[in-house]
N, C-alpha and C positions, 0 to 999 in steps of 0.2 A: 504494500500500500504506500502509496505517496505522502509524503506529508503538505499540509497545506503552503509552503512556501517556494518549495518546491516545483510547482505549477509555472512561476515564472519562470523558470529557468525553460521553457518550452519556446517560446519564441525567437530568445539567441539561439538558443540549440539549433534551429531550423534555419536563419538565417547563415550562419555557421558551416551548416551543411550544404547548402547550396555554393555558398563560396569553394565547398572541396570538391562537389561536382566540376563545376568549373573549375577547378586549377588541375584538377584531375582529366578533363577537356571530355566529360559527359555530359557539361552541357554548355551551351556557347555565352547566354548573357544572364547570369542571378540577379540581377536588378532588378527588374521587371519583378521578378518576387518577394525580392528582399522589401521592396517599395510596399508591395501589397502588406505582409506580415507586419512592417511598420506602422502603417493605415490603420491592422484590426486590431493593434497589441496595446493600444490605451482600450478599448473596449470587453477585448480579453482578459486585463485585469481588473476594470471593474466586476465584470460576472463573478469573477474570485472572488473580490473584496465582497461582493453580496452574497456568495452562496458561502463562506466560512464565516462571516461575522454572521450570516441566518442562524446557521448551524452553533457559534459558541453563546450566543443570546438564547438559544432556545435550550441548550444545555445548561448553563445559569441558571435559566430564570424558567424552570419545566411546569409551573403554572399559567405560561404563556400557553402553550403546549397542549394542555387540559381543559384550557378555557376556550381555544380557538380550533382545538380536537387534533386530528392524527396527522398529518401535512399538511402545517401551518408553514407559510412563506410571510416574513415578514415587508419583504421586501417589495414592491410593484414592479411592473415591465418597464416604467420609463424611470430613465437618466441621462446626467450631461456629462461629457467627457470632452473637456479640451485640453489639445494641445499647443505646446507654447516654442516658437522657434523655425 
């Protein structure tokens, strides 16, 4: 099992990898991905940040739990993620 902080290390990894593709010359330009991965990895760690703080509040606080019954989401669908740079 992963631990939760862990998670981040998921999109260096990947961009990382595409760099060895290409220097290994399996693939001709990681940019074009690396760009993308860049684009979704403020929004990939917010899902984190909300599915493990769900999860240590609802471990805490298990009258939350109880009162709002068996998969309780504290969290809504919407958020803001900006990036700076």
């Amino acid at each position: 099992m992963v631990e939760p902080m862990e998670y981040v290390y998921g999109p260096p990894a990947l961009k990382l990898f595409y760099r060895f593709l290409h220097e290994k010359g399996y693939l001709d330009n990681p940019e074009d991905m690396i760009r993308k991965i860049d684009k979704l990895e403020p929004y990939f760690i917010e899902v984190l940040r909300k599915q493990f703080s769900n999860d240590a509040i609802l471990e805490k606080f298990p009258l939350i739990r109880d009162t709002l019954g068996g998969n309780t989401e504290i969290w809504d669908e919407a958020y803001f993620v900006e990036t700076i740079g």
